[in-house]
N, CA, C and O atoms as a GROMACS GRO file, in nm:
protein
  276
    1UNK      N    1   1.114  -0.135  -0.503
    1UNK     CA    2   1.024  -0.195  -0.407
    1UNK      C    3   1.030  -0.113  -0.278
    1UNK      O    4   1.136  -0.083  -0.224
    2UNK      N    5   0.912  -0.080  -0.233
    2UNK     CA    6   0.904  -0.002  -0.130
    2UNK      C    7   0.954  -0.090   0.021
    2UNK      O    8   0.961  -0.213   0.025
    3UNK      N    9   0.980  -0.020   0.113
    3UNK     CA   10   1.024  -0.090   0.215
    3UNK      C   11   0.892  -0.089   0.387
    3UNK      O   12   0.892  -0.134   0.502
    4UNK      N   13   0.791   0.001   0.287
    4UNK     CA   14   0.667   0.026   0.358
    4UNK      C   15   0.573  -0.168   0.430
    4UNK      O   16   0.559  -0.265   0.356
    5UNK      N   17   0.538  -0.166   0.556
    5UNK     CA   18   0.453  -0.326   0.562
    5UNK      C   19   0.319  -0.269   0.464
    5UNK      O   20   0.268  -0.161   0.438
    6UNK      N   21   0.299  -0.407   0.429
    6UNK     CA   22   0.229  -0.443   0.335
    6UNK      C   23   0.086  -0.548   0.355
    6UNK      O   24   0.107  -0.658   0.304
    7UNK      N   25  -0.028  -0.539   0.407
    7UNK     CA   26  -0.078  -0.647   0.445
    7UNK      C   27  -0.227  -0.642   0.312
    7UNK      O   28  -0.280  -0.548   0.252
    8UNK      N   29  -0.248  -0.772   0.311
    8UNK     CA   30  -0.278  -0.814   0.152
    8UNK      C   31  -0.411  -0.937   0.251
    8UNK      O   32  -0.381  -1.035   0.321
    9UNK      N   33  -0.518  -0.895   0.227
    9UNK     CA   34  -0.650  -0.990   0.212
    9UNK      C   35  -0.750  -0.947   0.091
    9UNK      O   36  -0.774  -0.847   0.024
   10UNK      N   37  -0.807  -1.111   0.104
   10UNK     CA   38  -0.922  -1.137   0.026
   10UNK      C   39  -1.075  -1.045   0.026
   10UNK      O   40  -1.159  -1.054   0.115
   11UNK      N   41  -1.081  -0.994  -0.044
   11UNK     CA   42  -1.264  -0.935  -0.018
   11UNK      C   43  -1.320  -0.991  -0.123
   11UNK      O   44  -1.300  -1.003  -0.244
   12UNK      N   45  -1.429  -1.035  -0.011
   12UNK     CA   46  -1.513  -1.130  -0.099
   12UNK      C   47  -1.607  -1.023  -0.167
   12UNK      O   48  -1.633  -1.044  -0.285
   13UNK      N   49  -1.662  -0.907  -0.106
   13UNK     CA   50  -1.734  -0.753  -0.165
   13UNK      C   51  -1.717  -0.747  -0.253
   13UNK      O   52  -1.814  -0.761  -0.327
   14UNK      N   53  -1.555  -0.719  -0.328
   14UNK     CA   54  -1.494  -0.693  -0.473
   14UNK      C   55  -1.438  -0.772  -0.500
   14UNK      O   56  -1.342  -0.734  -0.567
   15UNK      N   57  -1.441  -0.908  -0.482
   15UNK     CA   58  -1.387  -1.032  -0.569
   15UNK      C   59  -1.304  -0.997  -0.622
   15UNK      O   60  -1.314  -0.973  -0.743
   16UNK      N   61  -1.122  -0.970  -0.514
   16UNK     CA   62  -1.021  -0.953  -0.561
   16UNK      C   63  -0.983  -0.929  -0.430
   16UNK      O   64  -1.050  -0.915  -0.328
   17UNK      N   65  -0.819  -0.924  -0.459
   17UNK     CA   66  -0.734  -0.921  -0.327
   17UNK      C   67  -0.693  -0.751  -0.301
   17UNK      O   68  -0.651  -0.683  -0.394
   18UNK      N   69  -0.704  -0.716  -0.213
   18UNK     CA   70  -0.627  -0.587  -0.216
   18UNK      C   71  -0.542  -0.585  -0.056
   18UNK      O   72  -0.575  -0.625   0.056
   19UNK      N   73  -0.421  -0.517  -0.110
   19UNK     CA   74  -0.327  -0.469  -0.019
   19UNK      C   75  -0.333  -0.325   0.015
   19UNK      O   76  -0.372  -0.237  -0.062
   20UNK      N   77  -0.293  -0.308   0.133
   20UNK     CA   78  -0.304  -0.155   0.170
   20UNK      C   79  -0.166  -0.145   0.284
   20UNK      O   80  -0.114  -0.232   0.354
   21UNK      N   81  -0.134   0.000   0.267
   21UNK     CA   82  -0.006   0.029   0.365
   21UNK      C   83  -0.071   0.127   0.455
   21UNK      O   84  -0.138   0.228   0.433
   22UNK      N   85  -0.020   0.048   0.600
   22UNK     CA   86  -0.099   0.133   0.750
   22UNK      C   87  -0.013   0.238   0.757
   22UNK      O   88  -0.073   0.346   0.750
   23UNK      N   89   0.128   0.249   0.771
   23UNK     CA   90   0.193   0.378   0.723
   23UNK      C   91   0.185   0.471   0.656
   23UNK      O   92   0.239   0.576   0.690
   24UNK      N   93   0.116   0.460   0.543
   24UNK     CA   94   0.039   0.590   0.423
   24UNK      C   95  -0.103   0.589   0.430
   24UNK      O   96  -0.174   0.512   0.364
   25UNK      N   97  -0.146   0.676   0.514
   25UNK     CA   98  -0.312   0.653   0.502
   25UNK      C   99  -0.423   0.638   0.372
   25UNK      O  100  -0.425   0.739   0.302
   26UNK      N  101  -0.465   0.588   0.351
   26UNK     CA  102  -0.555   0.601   0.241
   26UNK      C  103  -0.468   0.520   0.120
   26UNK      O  104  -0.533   0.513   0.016
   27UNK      N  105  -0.356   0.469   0.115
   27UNK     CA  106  -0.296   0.366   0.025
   27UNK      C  107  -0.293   0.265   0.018
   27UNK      O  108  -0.220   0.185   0.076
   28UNK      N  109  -0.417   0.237  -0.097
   28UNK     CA  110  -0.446   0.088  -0.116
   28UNK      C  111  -0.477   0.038  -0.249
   28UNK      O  112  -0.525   0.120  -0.327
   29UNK      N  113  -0.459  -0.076  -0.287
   29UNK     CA  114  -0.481  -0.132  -0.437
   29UNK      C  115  -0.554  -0.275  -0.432
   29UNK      O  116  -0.550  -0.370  -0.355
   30UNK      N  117  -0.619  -0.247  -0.545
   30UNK     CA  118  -0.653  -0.411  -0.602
   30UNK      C  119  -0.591  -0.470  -0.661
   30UNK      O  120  -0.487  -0.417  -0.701
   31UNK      N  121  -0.619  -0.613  -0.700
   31UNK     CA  122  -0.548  -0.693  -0.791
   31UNK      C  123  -0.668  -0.851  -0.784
   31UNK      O  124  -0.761  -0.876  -0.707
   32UNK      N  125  -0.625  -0.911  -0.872
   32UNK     CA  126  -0.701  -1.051  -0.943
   32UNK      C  127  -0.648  -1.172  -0.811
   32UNK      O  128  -0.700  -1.252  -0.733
   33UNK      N  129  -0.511  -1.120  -0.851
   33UNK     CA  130  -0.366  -1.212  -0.806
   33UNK      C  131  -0.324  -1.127  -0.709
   33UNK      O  132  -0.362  -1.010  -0.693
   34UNK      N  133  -0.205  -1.219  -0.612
   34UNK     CA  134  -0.110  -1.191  -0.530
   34UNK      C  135  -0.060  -1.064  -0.565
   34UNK      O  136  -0.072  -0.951  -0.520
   35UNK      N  137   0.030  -1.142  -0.702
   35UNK     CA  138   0.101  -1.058  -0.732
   35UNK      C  139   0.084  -0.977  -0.838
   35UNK      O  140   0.190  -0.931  -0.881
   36UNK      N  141  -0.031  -0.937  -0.904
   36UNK     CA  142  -0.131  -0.791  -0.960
   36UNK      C  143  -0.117  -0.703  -0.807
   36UNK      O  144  -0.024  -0.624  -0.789
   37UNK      N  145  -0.204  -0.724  -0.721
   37UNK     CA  146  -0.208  -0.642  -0.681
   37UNK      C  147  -0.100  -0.583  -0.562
   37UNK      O  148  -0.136  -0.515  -0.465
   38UNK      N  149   0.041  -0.625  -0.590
   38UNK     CA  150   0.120  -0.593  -0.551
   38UNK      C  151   0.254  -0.501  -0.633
   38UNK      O  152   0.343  -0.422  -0.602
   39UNK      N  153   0.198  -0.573  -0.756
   39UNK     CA  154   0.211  -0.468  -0.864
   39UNK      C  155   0.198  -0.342  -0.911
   39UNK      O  156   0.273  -0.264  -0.970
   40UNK      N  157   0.022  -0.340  -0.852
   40UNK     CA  158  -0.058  -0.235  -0.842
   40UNK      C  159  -0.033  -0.100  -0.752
   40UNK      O  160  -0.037   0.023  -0.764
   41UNK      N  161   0.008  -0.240  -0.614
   41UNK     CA  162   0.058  -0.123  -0.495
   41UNK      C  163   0.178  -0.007  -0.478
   41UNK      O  164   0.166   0.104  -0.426
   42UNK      N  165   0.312  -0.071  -0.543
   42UNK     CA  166   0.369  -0.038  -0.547
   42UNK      C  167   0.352   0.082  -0.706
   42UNK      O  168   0.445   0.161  -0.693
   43UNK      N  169   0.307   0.103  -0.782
   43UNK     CA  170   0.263   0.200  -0.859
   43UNK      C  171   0.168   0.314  -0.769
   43UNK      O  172   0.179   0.430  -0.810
   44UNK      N  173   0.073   0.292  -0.645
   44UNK     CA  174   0.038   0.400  -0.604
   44UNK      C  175   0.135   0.435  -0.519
   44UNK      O  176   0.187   0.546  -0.514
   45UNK      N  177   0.164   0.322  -0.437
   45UNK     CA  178   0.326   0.409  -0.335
   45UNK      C  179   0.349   0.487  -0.392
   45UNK      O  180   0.334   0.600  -0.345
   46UNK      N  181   0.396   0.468  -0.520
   46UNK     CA  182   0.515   0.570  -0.568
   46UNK      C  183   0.415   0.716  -0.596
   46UNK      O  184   0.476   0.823  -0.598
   47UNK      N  185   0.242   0.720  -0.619
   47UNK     CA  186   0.199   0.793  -0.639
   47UNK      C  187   0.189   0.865  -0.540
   47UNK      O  188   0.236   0.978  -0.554
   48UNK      N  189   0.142   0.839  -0.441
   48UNK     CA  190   0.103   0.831  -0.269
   48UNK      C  191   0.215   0.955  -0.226
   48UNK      O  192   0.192   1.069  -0.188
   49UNK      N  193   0.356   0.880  -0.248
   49UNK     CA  194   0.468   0.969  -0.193
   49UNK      C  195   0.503   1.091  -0.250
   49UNK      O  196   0.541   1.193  -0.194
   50UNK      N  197   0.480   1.060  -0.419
   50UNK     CA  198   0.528   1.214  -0.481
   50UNK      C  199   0.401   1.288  -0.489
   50UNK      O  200   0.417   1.396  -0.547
   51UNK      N  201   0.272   1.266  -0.447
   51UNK     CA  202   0.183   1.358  -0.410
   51UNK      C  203   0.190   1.413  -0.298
   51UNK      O  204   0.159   1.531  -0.283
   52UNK      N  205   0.245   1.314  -0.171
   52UNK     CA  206   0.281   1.431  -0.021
   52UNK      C  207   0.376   1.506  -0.022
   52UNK      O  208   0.388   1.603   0.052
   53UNK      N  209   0.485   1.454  -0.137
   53UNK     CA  210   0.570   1.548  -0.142
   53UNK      C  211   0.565   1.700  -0.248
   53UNK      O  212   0.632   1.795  -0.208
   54UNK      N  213   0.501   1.712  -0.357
   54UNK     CA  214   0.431   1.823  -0.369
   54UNK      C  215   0.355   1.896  -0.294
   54UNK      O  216   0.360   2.015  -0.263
   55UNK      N  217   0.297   1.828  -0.273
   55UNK     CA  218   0.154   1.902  -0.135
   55UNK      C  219   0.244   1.955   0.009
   55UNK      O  220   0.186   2.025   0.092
   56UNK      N  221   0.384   1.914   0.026
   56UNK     CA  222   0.458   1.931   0.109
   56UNK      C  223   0.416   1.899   0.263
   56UNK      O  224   0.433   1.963   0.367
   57UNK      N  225   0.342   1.751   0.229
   57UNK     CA  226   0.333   1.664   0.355
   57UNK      C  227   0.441   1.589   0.392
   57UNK      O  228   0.512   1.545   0.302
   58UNK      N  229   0.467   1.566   0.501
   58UNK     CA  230   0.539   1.477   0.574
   58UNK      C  231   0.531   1.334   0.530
   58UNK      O  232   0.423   1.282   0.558
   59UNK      N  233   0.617   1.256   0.469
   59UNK     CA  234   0.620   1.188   0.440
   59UNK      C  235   0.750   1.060   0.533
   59UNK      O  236   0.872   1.039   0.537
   60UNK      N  237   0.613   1.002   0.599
   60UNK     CA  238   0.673   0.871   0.727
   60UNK      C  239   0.820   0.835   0.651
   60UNK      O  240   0.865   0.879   0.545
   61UNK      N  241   0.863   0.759   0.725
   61UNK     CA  242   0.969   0.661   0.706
   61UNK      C  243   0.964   0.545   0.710
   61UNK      O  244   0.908   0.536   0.819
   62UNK      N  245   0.980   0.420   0.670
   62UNK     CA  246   0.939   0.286   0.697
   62UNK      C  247   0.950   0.216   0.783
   62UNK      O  248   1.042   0.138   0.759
   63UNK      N  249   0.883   0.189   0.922
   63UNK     CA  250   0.924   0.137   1.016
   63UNK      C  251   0.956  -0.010   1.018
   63UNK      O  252   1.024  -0.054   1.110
   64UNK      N  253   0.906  -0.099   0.911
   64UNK     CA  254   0.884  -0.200   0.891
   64UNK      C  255   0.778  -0.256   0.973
   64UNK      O  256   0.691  -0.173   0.998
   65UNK      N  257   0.755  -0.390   1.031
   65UNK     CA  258   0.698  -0.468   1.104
   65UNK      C  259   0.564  -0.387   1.141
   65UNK      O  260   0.613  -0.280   1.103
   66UNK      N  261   0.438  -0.350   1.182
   66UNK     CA  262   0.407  -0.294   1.288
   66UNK      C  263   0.322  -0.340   1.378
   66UNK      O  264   0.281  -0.289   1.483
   67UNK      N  265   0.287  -0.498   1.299
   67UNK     CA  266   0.132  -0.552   1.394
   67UNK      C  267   0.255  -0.708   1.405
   67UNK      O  268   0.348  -0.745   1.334
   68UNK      N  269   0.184  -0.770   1.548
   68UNK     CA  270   0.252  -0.874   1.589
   68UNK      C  271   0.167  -1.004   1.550
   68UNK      O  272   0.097  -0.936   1.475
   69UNK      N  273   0.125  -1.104   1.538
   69UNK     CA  274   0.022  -1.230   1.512
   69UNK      C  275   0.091  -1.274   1.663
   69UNK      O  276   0.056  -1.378   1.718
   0.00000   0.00000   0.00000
């Protein structure tokens, strides 16, 4: 499990939930369910990271937290 934040809404557009990580640009997934598409996410993380790391991008660190409510 990645230690990346994680924020997860409804689109009503594609009638499904998707999560995306503000720390990895462009990393995001669908899912039916909660927990599909958290399932989902964590399968591109892992894609996400060993593609910047071939490509020999910089790859963040997890800051945790980053938006306040």
């Amino acid at each position: 499990m990645s230690k990346y934040e994680v924020i997860i809404f409804w689109s009503e557009a594609d009638n499904s939930f998707i999560a995306e990580v503000p720390e990895l640009p462009g990393c995001m997934a669908d899912g039916a369910t909660r927990q599909e598409v958290l399932a989902n996410l964590e399968i591109i993380i892992d894609e996400w990271l060993e593609t910047a790391a071939a490509l020999g991008r910089e790859i963040p660190e997890p800051k945790g937290r980053l938006f306040y409510a």
